[in-house]
ZAROKE-491062 format. One record per residue: z, y, x of N, C-alpha, C, CB in turn. Coordinates in steps of 0.2 Angstrom, whole numbers, plus 5000, padded with zeros to 4 digits. Each point is the difference from the previous one (the first is absolute). Glycine has a CB too. Layout:
N
ZYXZYXZYXZYX;...
! end
This chain:
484
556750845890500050075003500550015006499650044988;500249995018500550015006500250074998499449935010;501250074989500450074998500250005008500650004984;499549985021500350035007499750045001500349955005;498950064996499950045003500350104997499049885003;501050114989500250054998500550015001499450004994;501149975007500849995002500150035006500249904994;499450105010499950025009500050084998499149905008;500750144989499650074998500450034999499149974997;501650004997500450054996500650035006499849934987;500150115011501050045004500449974997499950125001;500549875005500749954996500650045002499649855001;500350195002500650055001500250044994499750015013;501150024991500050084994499650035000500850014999;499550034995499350054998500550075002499149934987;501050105015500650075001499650055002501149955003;498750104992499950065003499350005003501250035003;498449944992499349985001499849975007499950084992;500549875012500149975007499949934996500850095009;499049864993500249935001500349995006499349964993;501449995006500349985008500549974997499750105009;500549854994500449945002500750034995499549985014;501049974988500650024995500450005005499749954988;500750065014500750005002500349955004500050064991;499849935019500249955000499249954999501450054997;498349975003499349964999500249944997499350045011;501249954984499949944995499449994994501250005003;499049944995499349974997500249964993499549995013;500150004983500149974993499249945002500850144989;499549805007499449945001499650014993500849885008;498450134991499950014992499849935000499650124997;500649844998499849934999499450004995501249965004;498149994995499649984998500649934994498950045014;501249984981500449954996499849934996500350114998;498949915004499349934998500249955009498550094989;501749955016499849955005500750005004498650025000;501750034996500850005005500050035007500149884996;499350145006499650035008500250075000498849935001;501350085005500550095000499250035003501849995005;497850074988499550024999500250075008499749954984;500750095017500250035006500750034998498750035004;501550035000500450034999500250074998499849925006;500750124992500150064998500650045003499349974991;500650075011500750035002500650004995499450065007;501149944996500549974996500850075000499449845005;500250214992500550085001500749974999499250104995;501149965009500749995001500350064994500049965014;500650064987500350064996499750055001501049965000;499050045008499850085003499250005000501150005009;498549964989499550024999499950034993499849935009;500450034986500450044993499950055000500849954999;499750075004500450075001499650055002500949945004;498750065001499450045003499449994995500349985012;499549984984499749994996500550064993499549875006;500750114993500350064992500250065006500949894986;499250155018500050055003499150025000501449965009;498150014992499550055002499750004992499749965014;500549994981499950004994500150104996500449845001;500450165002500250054997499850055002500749954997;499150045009499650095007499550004996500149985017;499449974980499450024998500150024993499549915006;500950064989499950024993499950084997500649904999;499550155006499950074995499249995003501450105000;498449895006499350035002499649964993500250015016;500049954984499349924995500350044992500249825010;500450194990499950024991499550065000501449974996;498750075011499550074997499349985000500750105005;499149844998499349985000499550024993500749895007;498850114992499850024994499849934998499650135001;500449864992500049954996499449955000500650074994;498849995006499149985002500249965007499150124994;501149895011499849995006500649925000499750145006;500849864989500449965001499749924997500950115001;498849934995499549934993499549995004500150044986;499650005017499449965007500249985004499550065000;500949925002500249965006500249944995500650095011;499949894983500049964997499249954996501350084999;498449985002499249984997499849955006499650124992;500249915015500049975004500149945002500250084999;500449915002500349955001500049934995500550095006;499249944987499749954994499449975004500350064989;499449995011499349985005500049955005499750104997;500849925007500049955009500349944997500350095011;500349904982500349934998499349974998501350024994;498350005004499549964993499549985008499950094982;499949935021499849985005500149985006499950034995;500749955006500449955003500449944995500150095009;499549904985500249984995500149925002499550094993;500049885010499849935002500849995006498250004999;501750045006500549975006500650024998499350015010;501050044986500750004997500149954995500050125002;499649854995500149954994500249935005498950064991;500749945014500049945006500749995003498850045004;501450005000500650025002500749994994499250075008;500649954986500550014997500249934995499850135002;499449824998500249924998500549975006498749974992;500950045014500449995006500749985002499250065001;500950014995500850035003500549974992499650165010;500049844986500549974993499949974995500350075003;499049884998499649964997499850014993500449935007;499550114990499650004994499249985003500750114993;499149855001499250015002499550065002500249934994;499450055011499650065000499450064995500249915009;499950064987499850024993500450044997499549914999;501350075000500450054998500250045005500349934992;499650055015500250065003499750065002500549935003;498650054993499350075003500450014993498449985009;501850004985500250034994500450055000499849904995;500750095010500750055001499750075003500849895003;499050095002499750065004499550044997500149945009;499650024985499650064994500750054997498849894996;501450055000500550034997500450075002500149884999;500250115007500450025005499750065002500349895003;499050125001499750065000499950044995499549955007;500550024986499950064994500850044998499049914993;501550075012500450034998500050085004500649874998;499250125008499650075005499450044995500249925013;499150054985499850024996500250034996499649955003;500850034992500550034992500450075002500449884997;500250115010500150065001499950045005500549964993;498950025009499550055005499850044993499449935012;500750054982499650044993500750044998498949894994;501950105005500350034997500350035007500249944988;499950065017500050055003500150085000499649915001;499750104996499750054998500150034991499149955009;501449994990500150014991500950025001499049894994;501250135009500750035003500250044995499949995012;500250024982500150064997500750044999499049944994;501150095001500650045000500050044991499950025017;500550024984500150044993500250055000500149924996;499850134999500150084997500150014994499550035008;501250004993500250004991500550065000499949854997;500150164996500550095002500349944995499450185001;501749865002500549974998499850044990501149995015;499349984981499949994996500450084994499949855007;500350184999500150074995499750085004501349934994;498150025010499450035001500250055008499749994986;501049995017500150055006499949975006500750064995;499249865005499949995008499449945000501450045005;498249985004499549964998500349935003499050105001;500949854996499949955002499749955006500450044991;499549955014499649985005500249915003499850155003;499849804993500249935006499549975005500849954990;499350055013499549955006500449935001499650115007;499849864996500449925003499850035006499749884992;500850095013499849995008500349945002500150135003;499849865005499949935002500949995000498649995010;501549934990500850004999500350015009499949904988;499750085014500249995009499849955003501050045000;499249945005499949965004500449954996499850075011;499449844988500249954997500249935005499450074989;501149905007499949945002499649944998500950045003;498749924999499549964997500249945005499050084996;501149844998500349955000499749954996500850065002;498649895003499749984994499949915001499350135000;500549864994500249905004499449985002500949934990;499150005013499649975002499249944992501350015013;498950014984499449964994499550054999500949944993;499150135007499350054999500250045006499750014984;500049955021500350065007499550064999500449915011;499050084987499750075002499950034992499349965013;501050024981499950054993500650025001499249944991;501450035010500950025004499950075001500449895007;499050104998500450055005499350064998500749915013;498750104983499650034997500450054997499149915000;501350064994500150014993500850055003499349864992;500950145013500650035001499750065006500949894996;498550095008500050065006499550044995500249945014;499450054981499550034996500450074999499449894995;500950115000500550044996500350045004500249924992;500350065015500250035004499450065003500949895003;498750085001499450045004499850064992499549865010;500550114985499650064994500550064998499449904992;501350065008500550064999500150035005500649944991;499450065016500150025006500749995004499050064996;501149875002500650005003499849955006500850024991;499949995015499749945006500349964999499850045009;500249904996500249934998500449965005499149994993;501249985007500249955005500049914998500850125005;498749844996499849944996500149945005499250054991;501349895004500249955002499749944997500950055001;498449925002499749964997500349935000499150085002;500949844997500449964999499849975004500449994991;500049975012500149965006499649965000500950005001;498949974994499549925000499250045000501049884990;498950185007499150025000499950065003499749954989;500650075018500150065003499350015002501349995004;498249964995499250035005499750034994499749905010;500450094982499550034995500050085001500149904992;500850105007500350045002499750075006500949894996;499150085009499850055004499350015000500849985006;498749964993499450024996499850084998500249894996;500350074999500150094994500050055003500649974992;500050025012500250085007499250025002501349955009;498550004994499550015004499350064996500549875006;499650094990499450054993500350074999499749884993;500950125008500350084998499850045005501149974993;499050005013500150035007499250035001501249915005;498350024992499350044999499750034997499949955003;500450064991500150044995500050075003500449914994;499950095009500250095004500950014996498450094998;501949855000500950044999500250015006500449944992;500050145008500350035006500549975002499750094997;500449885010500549975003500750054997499349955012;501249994988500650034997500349964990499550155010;499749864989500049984991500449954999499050034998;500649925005500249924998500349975008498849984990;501750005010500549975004500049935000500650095000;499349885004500249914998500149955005499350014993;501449955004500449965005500049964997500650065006;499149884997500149924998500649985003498849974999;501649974997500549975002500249965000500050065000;500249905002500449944999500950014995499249985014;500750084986500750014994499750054997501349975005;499150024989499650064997500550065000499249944992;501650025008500550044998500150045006500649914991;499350095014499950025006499650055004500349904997;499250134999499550034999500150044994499549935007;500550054985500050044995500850045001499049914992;501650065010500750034997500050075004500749884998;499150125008500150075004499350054995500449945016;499050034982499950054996500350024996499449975002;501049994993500250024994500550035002499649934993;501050075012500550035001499950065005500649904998;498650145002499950025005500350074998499049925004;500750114989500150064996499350055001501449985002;498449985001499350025001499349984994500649985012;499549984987499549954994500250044994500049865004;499650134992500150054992500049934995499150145004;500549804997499749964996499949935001499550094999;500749884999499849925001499649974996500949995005;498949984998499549944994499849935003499450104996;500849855000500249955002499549954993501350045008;498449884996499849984996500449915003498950114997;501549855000500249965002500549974997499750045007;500749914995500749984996500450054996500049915009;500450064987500450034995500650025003499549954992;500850015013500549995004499950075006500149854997;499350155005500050035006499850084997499649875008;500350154989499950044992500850045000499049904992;501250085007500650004998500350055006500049884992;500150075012500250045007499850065003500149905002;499150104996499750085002500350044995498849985003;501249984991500150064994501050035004499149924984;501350055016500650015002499950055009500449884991;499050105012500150045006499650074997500149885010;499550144987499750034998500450054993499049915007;501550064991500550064995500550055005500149904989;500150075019500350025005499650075001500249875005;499250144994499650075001499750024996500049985009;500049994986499650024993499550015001500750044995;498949915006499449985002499449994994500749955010;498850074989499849984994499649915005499750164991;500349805001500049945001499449954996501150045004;498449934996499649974997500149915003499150134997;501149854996499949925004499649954995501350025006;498449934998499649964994500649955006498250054993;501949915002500549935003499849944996501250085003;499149864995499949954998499750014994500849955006;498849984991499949994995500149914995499350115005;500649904991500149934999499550014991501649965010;497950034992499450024994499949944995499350085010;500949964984499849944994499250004998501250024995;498649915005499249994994500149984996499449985006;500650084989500049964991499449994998501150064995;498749865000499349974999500349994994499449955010;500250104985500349984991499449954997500650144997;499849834998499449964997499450025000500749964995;499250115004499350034997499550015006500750074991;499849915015499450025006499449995001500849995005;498850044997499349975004500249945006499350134998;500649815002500349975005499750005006500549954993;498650055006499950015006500050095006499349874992;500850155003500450075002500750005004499450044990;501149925006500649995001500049965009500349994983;499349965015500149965006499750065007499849864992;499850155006499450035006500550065001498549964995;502050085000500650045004500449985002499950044996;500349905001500549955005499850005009500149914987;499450065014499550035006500450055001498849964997;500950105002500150035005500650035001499150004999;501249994994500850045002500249955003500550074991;499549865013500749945001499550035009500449834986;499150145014499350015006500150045004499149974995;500850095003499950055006500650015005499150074992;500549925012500449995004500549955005499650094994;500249875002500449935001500549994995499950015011;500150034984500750024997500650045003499749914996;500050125010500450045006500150044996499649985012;500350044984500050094996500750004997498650034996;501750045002500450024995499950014993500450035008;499049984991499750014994499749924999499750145003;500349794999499949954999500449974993499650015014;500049954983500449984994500649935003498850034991;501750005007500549955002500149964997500450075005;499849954987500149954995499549994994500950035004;498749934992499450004996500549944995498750035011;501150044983500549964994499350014995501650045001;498349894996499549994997500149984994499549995010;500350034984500049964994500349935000499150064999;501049914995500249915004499250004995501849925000;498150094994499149974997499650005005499950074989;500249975017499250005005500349995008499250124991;501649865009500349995007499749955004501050044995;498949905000499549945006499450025003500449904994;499250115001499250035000500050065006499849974986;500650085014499950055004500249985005500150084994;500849885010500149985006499649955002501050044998;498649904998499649975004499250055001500749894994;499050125004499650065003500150045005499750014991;500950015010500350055005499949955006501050074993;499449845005500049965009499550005002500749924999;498750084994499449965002499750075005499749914988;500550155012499750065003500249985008500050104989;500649925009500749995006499749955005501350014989;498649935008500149945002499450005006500549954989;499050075009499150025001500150025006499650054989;500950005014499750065003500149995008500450094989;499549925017499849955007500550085002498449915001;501950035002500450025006500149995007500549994991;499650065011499950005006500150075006499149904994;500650105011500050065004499550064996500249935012;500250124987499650054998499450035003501050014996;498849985009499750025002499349955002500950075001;499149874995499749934998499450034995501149925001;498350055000499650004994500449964994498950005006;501050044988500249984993500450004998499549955000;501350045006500650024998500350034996499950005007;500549984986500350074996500649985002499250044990;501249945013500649994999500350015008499849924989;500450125016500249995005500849985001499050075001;501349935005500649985000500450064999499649915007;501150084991500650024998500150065006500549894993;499950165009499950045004500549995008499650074989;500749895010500549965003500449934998500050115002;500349864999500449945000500750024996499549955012;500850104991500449994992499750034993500950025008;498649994990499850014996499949954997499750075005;499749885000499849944995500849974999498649975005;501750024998500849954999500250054994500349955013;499650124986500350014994499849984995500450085003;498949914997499549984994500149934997499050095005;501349895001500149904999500549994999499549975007;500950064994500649994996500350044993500249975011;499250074987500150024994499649954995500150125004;499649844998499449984997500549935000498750075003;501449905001500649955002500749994995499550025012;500750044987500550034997499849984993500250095008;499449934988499449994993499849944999499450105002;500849865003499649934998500649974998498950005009;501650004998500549964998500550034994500049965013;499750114982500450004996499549984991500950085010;498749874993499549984994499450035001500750004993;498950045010499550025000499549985002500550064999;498849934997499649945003499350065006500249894984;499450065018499750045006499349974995500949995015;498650074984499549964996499450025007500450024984;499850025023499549985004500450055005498849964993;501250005015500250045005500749955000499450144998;501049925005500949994999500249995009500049904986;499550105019500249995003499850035009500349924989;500050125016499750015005499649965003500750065000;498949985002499649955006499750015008499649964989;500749975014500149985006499550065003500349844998;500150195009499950065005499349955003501650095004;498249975000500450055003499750054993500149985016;500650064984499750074995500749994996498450005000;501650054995500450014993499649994997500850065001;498949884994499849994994500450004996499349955003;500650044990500249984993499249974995501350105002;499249844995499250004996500250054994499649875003;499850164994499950014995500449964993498950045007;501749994989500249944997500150044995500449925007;499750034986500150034994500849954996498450054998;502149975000500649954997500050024994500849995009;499449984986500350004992500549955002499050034990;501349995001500649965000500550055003499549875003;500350185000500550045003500750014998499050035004;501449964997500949984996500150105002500649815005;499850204991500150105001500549995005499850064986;500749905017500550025004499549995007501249964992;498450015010499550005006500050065003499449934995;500850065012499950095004499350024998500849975013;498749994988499250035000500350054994498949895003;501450124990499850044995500450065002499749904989;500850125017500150035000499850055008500749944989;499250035015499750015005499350015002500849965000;499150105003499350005000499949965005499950094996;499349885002499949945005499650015008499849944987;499450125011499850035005499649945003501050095001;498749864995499849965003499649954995500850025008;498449944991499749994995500149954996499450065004;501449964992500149954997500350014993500049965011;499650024983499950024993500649974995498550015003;502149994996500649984995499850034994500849995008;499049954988499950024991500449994998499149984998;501250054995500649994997499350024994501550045009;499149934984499750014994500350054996499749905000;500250124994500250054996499849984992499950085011;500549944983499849974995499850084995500749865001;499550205002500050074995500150055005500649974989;499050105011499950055004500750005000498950074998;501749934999500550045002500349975006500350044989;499749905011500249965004499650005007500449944991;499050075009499450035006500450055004498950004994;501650045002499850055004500950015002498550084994;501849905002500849985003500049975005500550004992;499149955012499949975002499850035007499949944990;499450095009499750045004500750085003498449954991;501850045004500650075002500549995004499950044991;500449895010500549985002499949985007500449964989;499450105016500050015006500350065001499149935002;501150085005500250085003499550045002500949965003;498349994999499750054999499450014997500550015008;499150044992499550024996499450045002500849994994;498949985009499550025005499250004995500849945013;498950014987499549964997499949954995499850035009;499949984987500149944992499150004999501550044991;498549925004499449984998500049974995499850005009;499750024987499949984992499349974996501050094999;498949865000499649984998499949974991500049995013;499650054983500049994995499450044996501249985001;498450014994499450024998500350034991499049915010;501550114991500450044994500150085004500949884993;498750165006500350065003500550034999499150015000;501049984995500750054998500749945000499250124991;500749805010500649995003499850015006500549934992;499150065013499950015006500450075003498849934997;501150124998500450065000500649995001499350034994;501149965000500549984998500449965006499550004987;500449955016500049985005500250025005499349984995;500250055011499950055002500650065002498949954995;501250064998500650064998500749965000499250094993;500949855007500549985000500349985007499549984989;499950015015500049955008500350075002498949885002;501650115003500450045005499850005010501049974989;498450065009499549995007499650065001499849884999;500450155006499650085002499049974999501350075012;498649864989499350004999499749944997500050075011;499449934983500149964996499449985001500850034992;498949905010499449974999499749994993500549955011;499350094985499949974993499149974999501150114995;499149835004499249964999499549985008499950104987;500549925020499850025005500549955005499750124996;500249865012500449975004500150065005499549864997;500350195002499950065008500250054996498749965010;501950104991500350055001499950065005500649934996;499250065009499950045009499550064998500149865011;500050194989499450064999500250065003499649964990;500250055015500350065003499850074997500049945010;499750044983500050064995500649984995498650025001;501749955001500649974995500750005002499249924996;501250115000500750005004500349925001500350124994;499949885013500349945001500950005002498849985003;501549984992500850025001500249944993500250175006;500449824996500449974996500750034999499449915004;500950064988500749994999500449975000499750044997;500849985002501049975000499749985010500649894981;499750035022500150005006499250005004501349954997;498150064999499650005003499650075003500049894993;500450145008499950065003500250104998499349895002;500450125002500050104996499450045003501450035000;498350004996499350055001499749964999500050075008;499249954992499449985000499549995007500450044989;499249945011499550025004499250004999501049965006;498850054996499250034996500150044995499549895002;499750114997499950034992500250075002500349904991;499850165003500350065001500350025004499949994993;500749965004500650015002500449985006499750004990;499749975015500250005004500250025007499849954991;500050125009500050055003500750025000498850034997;501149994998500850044996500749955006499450014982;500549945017500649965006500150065005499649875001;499950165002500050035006500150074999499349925004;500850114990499950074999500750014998498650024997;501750035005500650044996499750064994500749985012;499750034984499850074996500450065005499849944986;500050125012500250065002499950054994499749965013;500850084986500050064994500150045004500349974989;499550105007499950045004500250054993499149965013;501450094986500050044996500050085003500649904992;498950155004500150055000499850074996500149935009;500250124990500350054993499050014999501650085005;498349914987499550055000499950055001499949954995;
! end
């Protein structure tokens, strides 16, 4: 497939005040092609001061966009569902291009991804509020939600266009503006998305966007602007931390989905060929680029050979190559320090006993590969059992009693995504209620439903996103008392 020509078409400038144009100084960012190492084109590369001008027209807009009515606000979100699902092929194109998932999982994303605009093009309209007399019958009570302000949006490079869906969805419903920092390494899916809003009919001013070559450099004048009401961040735990600290500066409300490091527990009772075929998809999608990816897989020892050989034999199977290759499921890593982290975790595991029942090792460029691999034997001091890997590579560890599953499974900081496989419902349950993970795979390899809240606990984040509740990020409450 020739993704240039679609690459020629997209706006690579900023987005400010419903304009595209250049960044500051007409510099430039290289996007690189990660399967061929080849610099796919360029994007501007904002300075502070374009920042700066950026969260300024954010905040001129937000009273006009909150009075916006709700219906008009869920039609432009509806919209713009419609122009993703129909640009569905050349956004998918572009976005194996710019960060090598296969082309299969990347038209998957952009399905995904658009349902977040559909969902709340629907709660939009579901904005509610309450009325209630105080309780010794003399004053009426009155609450509304309104928009929080003007937000910041911070999103990584592994789901560039469900990233950035799942966070401008909710903003655009509740009627706040935005100012968004898409990631360095997948800035074209990124402006894609712009592009669809901008056809959509969103009023210049809403959505602001400055790619960059730093982020800290662009996001911090937001956050110290006093202007922003909100941040929302999807990324490292480290880099999390620091918003959260620059963002208590102005008491900012704050939603973060940060690291994971996700357990697969496989009890004796499992269906295996279920167990494996979730193994699939929780270790797979995405390369294992995800945060929600199973990091650790603690399996029975009765069924631990039988299920990790099945796994290589899948693992082993699967063709690698350029995503955008017939048959491909496996593309390249999204950069070079990537794969070198994946090689030296895996390297790490070996030289402390762990055996390689298929994979184990990068392969020769041009490109970031990794093979597909699976290790037992895995020794518990190994960085892999504490590190998220982000890369498709499967460390089995055994287990002899649920209680041990899941101390095991607990003995991380964070708690993002788990997974449980067993055909006992109510220990399945049991289970389940034990594991310390805002989202529980039970019997299943896939979590992601933009009818579903998405968030984690302890260091794997705060808020939710989708589902209900995820509107609410964006809305403040307001009471209003007065004398019957």
């Amino acid at each position: 497939m020739d993704v240039q020509p679609i690459i020629e078409k997209i706006n690579t400038g900023l987005y400010i005040n419903g304009e595209w144009r250049p960044a500051e100084g007409g510099k430039t960012i290289d996007v690189v092609n990660p399967a061929t190492g080849e610099v796919l084109t360029t994007v501007a590369d904002g300075s502070a001061a374009d920042a700066q001008e950026a969260i300024e027209v954010a905040g001129a807009t937000q009273k006009s966009w909150a009075a916006t009515a709700p219906r008009e606000r869920g039609e432009i979100l509806r919209r713009a569902w419609e122009i993703l699902i129909e640009r569905q092929d050349e956004i998918a194109a572009v976005m194996t291009a710019e960060m090598g998932k296969p082309f299969s999982e990347a038209k998957g994303e952009v399905g995904y991804g658009a349902e977040f605009f559909r969902w709340f093009a629907e709660e939009a309209v579901r904005i509610g509020g309450d009325y209630t007399m105080s309780t010794d019958g003399t004053t009426r009570l009155m609450i509304s939600h309104e928009p929080v302000g003007p937000a910041v949006l911070v999103t990584p490079w592994n789901f560039p266009l469900a990233m950035g869906t799942r966070k401008i969805g909710p903003a655009i419903a509740a009627g706040c503006t935005m100012v968004f920092k898409p990631a360095q390494l997948t800035p074209l899916t990124s402006l894609m998305l712009v592009q669809a809003l901008e056809d959509a009919g969103l009023p210049k001013g809403v959505l602001n966007v400055v790619t960059s070559s730093s982020a800290r450099r662009v996001v911090t004048p937001w956050m110290e602007s006093g202007i922003a009401r909100k941040v929302t961040f999807t990324g490292s735990t480290d880099v999390g931390i620091g918003l959260l600290e620059q963002a208590a500066k102005n008491v900012m409300k704050s939603s973060m989905e940060l690291g994971g490091n996700a357990p697969f527990i496989v009890a004796e009772d499992a269906d295996l060929d279920k167990a494996v075929e979730g193994a699939m998809l929780a270790k797979m999608r995405n390369i294992g680029e995800a945060c929600t990816a199973a990091n650790r897989f603690f399996v029975h020892r009765s069924i631990a050979d039988e299920f990790s050989q099945r796994l290589a034999d899948r693992m082993g199977a699967m063709k690698v190559g350029n995503g955008l290759d017939e048959g491909v499921e496996v593309g390249p890593l999204v950069e070079e320090k990537a794969r070198d982290k994946v090689a030296s975790l895996v390297n790490d595991a070996v030289e402390k006993g762990a055996k390689v029942l298929t994979g184990g090792a990068a392969v020769d460029g041009p490109g970031y590969f990794f093979e597909p691999t699976v290790l037992t034997n895995v020794s518990d001091d190994s960085e892999i059992r504490r590190e998220e890997i982000f890369g498709p590579v499967a460390p089995i560890f055994v287990f002899d009693t649920d209680e041990e599953a899941i101390e095991k499974a607990n003995e991380t900081d964070f708690g993002l995504a788990g997974y449980i496989f067993s055909e006992n419902i109510g220990r399945a349950l049991k289970l389940s209620e034990q594991l310390e993970c805002g989202m529980i795979g039970l019997n299943t390899g896939l979590v992601s439903n933009p009818a579903a809240p998405f968030g984690g606990v302890k260091q794997s984040g705060l808020g939710r996103e989708g589902g209900s509740v995820g509107i609410e990020e964006f809305l403040e409450i307001k009471y209003v008392a007065t004398p019957r």
